[in-house]
N, C-alpha and C positions, 0 to 999 in steps of 0.2 A: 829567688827564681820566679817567675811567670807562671800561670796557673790558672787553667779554668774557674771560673766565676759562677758563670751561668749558662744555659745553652736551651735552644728551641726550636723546634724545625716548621718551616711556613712554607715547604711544598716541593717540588721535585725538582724545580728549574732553580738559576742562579740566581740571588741573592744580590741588591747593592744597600750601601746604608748610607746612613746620614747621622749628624750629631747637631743639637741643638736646642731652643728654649718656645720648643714648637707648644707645651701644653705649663709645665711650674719650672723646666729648666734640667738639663741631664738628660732629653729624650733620646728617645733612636727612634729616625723614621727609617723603613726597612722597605725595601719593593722586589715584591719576586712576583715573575709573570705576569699580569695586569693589574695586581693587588698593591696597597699600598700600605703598609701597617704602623702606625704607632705605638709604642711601648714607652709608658713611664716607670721610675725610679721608683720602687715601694719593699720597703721596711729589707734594703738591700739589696732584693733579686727587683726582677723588674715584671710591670706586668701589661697585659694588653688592655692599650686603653680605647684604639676604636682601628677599623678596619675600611677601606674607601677601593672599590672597587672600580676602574679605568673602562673596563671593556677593554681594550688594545693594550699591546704587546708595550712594556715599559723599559724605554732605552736607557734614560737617565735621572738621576737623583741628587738633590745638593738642598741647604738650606739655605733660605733667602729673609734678610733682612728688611722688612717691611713696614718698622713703624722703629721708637728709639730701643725698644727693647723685645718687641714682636719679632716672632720670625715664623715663615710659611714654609710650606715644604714644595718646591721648584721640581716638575716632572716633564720629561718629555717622549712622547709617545714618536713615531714615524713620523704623523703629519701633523702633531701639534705641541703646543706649551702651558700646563696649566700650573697653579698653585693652589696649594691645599691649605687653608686653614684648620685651627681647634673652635668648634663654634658648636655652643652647648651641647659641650660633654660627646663630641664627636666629631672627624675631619670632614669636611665638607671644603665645598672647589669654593676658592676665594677670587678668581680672577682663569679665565681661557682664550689663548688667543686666536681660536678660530681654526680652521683646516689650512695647511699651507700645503696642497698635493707637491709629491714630487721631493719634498724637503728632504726624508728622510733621514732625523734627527737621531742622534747616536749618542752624544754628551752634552751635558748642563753643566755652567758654571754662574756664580751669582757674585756681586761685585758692587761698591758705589765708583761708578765711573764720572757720573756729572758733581758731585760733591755736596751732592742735596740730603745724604743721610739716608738715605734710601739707597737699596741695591738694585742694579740695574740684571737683568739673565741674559746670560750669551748661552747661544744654543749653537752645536755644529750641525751642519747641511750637508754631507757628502753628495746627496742629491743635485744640491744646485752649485756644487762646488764651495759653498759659503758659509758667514758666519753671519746669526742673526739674535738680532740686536732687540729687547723689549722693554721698556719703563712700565712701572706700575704705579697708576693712576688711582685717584679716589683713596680714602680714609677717613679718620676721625669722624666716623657713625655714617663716612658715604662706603657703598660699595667699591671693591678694588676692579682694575683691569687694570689689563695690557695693551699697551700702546706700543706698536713697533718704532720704533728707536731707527732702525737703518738695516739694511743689508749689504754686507762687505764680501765680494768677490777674493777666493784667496790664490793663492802658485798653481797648488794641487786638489789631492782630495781629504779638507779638512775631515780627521779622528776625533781628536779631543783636544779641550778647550779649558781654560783659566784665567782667573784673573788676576794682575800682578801686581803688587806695589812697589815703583822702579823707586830707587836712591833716590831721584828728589821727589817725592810723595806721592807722586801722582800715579792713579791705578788705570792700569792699559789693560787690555785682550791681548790671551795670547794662543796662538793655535799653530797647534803637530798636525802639516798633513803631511801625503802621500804622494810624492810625484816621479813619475818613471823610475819604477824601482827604489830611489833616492825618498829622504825624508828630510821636511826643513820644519822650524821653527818660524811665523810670522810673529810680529807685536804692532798692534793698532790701540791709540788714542779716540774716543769718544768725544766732539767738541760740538761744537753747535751748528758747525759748516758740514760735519761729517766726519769722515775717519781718517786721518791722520797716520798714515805710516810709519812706525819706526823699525829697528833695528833689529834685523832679522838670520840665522841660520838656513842654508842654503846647503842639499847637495850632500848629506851626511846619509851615512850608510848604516847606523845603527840600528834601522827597526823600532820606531816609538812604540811603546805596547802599555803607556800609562803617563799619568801627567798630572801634577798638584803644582801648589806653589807655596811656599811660606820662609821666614823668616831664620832658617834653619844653618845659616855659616856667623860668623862673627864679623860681618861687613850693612856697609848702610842698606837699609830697602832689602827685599824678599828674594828668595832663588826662584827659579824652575827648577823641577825634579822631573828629570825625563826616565821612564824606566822603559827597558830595551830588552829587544830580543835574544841577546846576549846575556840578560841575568845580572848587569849592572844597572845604578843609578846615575847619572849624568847630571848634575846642578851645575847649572846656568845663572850667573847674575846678568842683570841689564841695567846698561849703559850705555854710553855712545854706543856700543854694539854687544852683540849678545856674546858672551864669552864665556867656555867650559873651565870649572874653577875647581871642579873633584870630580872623577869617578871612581864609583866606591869599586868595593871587590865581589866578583862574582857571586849570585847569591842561586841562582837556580840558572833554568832554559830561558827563561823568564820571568818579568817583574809586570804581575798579573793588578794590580791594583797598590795605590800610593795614597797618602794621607799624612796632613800636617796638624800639628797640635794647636797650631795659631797662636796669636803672642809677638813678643819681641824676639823670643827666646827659644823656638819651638823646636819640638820634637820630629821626628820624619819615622814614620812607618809603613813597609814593602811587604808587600805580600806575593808569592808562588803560585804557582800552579801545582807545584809537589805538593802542598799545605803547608808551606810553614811562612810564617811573621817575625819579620827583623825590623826592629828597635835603634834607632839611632840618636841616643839623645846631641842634646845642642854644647859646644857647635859639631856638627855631624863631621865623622872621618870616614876613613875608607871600609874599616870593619865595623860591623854593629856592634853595637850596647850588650843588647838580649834578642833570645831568638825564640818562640814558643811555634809549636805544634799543632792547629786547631785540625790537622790529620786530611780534609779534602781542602780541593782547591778553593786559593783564596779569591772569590769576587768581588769584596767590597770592605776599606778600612775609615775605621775611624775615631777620633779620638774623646773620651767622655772625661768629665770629673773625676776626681777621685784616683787619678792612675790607672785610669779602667781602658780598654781598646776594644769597640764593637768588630766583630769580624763577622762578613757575609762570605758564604759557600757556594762554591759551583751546586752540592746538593741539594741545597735548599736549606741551607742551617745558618742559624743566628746565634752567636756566641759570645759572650763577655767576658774580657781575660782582668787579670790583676796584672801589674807588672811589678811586682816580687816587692809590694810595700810591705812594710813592716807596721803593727800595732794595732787596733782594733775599732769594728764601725759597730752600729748599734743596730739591734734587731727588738722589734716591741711583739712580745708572748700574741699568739692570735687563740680565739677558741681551740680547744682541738691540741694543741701543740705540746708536744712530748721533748725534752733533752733529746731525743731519739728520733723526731722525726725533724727535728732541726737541725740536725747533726746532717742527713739525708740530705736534705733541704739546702742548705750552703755547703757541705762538702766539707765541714771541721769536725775532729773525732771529739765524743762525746766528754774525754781526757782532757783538749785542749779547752774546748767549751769553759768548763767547769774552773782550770786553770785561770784564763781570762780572768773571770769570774769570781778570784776567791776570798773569801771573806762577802762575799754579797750574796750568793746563792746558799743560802742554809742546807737544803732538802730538794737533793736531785731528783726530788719525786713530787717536788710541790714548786713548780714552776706556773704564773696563773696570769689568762689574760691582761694586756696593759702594760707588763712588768719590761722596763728596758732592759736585756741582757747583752753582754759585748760578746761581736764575734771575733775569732783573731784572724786579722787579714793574709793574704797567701794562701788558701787552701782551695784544692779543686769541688765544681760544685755540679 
């Protein structure tokens, strides 16, 4: 079963997250209200490694690929686009694309659209109706920027946005707006003339209320995961045309926030406004996997090493689930540290502890910094 990990609250407003190899790999970048927070992976639980304050209100969050193995953290405020680097031993702004009044930005997505190994950021514009387009310029010891790429006028009023990897390889923009009541699905191509049209959804009446994309049915190239006001999920493959290939089964009022494992093979995870996170492993059906609890509304999913799921809250809570692995990770003795406050600490009873453990731990009373002990995985923490 699935099971609390870890958990931390970073302020009153809603929560989005991010996953990625922003600082050694396994991070969560987290943004609630102007703030931007990084956490890395340390001896299990995770701990804050730097904090980067915006000043404005923070609409969206995604990480971007930025060199062959670098990745930044992609934000977008109302009227602008910046990326965050780890740049000694703290985030600092890697690249800004200036004020675009008016834009009124609401979703980030990150993508290699030109095929240069580099991700390109699509931001959505409800403001200008559009979607806009940025490459990142400069590296290898020069400074980064943002270079606008294009802006693409859309049907409606683009929501939210992703990037897609259609069956024969090539990665497009895809964007859920809002038109006369009605909601469609656009897909745009990146080329060198401009943007490129393709195969689009028109005219559907489901309500988008969330959007990923990955790799998540047993067919060539990635889905769309449309999540709807209805409390299903709706995966789209593209092709000559966009075509609905599953709708899962009710899962709440609403499908508050969506996330892919990434992969060939990936996993898909939905999250509520009740609070609850359903699990779909691959290739996804109509009912979930696993379903866990994190209790308030889910703002923001994502998926870490280890079988692990970061989940952000409507309250401002950051939370790290297990999803019901079996066997054990390793914890190294810190000064200070008792069988009992480690117990505390991960949320495994001081029984199971010891268990893991037997035949290594002699003297539950002489446990001493440095010393690697196994935790057993599944326990709340």
């Amino acid at each position: 079963m699935p099971s609390l990990f870890w958990r931390t609250d970073l302020g009153p407003g809603t929560v989005k997250v991010a996953a990625g190899r922003f600082n050694t790999g396994g991070d969560i970048a987290a943004a609630e209200g102007s703030r931007v927070y990084l956490l890395v992976p340390s001896d299990g639980e995770y701990s804050m490694y730097s904090v980067y304050d915006l000043n404005e209100k923070i609409t969206g969050l995604t990480a971007v690929r930025v060199g062959n193995e670098a990745e930044g953290i992609a934000v977008t405020t109302p009227d602008r686009v910046v990326v965050l680097g780890s740049r000694e031993g703290a985030l600092a702004l890697a690249a800004d694309s200036g004020q675009e009044p008016g834009a009124d930005f609401t979703d980030v997505a990150a993508g290699d659209l030109d095929g240069d190994g580099r991700d390109e950021i699509v931001a959505a514009a409800p403001g200008r109706e559009s979607v806009y387009v940025y490459r990142l310029a400069g590296g290898a010891g020069e400074a980064l920027s943002l270079e606008l790429a294009g802006i693409r006028a859309v049907p409606g009023v683009p929501r939210h946005v992703a990037v897609l990897n259609r069956a024969d390889g090539i990665n497009v923009i895809a964007v859920a707006y809002a038109e006369d009541e009605k909601w469609g699905v656009a897909t745009y191509r990146l080329t060198e003339e401009g943007f490129e049209e393709g195969p689009a959804l028109a005219g559907q009446p489901l309500g988008i209320s969330s959007m990923a994309a990955g790799n998540v049915l047993e067919r060539p190239g990635a889905e769309l995961a449309l999540g709807s006001l209805g409390g299903m999920v709706w995966l789209v493959g593209a092709g000559p045309a966009l075509d609905v290939l599953l709708v899962t089964d009710s899962l709440g009022t609403t499908v508050s926030a969506l996330a892919s494992s990434g992969g060939n093979a990936a996993s898909l995870g939905a999250g509520t406004p009740e609070g609850n996170v359903f699990i779909f492993d691959y290739p996804v059906k109509r009912a979930p996997d696993q379903v866990f609890s994190p209790s308030e509304g889910v703002t923001g999913l994502a998926f870490l090493p280890g079988e692990r799921v970061a989940v952000g809250t409507v309250a401002g809570g950051l939370q790290v689930w297990l999803r019901g692995i079996q066997g054990t990770w390793d914890y190294t003795v810190k000064p200070g540290d008792t069988l009992w406050s480690i117990s505390l600490r991960v949320g495994a009873p001081v029984e199971r502890i010891l268990s893991a453990n037997e035949g290594t731990i002699k003297n539950p009373e002489m446990i001493v910094p440095g010393q690697v002990i196994r935790i057993p995985a599944g326990n709340g923490g």
